[in-house]
N, C-alpha and C positions, 0 to 999 in steps of 0.2 A: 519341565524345561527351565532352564538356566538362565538368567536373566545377565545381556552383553553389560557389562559394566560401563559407568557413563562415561561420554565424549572427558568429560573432562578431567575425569582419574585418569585414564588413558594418557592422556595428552600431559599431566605433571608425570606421569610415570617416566614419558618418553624424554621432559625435558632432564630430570633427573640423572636418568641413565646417560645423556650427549653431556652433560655439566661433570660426571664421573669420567667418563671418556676424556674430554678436553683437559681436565686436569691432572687426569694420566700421562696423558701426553704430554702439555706440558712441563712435568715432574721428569721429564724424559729428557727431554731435549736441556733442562737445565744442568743434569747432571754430568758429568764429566766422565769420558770412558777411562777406561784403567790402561793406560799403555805398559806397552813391556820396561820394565826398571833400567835405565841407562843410566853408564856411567857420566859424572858430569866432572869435567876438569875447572878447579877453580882459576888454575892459569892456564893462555895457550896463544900461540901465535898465530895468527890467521891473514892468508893470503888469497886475493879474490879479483873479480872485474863487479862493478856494484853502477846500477842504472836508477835513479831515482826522479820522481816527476810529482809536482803538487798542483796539475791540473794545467796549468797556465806554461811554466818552466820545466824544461826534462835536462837535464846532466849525466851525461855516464863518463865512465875513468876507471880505472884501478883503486886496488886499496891497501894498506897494510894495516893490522890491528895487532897490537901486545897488551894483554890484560890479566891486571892480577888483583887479588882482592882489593886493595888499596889503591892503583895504579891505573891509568889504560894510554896508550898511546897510538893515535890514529894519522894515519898517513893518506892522502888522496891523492891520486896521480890523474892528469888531463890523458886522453886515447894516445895522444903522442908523446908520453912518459913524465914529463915536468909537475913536478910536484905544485898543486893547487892550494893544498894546505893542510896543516898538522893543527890536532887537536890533542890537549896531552891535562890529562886529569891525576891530580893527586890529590891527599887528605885537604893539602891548604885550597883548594880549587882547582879550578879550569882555567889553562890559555889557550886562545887559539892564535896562529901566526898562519898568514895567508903570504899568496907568491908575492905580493906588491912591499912588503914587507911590515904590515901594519901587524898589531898585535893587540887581542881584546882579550879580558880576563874578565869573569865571572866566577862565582860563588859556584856553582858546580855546573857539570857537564851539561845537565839539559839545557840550559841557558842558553848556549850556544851551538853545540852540535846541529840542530837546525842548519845554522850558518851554511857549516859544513860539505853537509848531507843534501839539503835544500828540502829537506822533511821534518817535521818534527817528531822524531823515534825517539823514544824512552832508553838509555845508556843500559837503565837495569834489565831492561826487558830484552835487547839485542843479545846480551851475555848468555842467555839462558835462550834465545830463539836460535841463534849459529851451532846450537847443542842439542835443539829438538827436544829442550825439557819448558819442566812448567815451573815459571814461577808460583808464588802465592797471589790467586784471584784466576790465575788466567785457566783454560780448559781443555782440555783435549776433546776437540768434535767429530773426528774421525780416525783410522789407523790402516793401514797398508795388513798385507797377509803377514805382516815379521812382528806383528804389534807396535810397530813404529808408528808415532801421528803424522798423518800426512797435511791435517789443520787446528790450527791450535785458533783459539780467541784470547785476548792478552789487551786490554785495557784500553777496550776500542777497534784494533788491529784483529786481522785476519791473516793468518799467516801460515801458508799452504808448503808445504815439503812438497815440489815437483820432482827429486833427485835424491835419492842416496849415493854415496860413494862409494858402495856394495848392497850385496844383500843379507848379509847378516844382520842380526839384531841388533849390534852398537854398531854401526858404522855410521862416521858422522853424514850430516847433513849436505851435499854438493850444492843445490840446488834453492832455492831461498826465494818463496815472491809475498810480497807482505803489504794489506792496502787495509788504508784510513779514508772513508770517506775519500775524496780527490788524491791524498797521498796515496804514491806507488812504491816503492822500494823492492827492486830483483838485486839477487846477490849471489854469484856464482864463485864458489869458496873453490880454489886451485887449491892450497894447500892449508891444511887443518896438522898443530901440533901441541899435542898438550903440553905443560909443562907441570914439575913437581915443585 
């Protein structure tokens, strides 16, 4: 007769194999899935309604965006069309000009764009969220049937695809809801155009 092996080989056996496990898993969840290859425009004009809230304040309005490697120029409109304020980013900086006619300039866009937005969203990081790709650090955590991410993580942000603007594989993003902690940002893109 065979003699049960003791309680307590058992018992490192079992912790062993759940410390394999967890770390599998782990290993899992930090890895980033392979979405399907989209095209990414390095310029494009972009026209939307955009709802933003940091817990305490919520703001919605319209928006225009023109963005090119060097350039971007942000337009925000109040629900009833008046321009609330432009944000206009070049090599030499950022200004922003608000409707009372004030004007503040900073060293680059995050600086300010906050103001803006009433969130603080990363310039680099929206470029590349409005496009459903990834920058460098951030992840893709899940994907739709087309292999499109439906959420990405991005340096803190959570940034869920509720909408494509079809069902094909590159069809840009319609749809946009993106949350920090208390920051909210939805952003519903009317019209998306690349530029060359």
């Amino acid at each position: 007769m065979k003699r049960a092996a003791p309680r307590t080989a058992v018992r490192a056996f079992a912790a062993t194999l759940a410390a394999l496990v967890l770390a599998g898993c782990a290993s899992q969840t930090a890895r980033s899935l392979a979405a399907v290859p989209r095209p990414v425009a390095a310029a494009f004009e972009l026209e939307g309604r955009l709802a933003a809230s940091d817990g305490e304040r919520a703001a919605n309005g319209s928006i225009t965006w023109s963005h090119t490697p060097v350039a971007d120029e942000w337009t925000v409109y109040s629900p009833l069309g008046q321009i609330v304020g432009q944000l206009v980013r070049t090599p030499r900086g950022a200004m922003l000009l608000t409707a009372d006619g004030s004007a503040e300039q900073a060293a680059d866009a995050d600086t300010i764009l906050p103001r803006l937005l009433g969130v603080p969203a990363p310039i680099d990081g929206l470029q590349h969220w409005v496009q459903a790709s990834t920058r460098p650090g951030a992840r893709v955590l899940s994907l739709d049937e087309a292999g499109r991410p439906t959420r990405i993580s991005d340096a803190g942000w959570i940034i869920d695809y509720v909408e494509y603007a079809g069902p094909a594989a590159d069809a840009p993003p319609r749809r946009i809801d993106a949350t920090w902690g208390d920051a909210r940002i939805r952003l519903l893109i009317d019209q998306w155009t690349p530029r060359r």
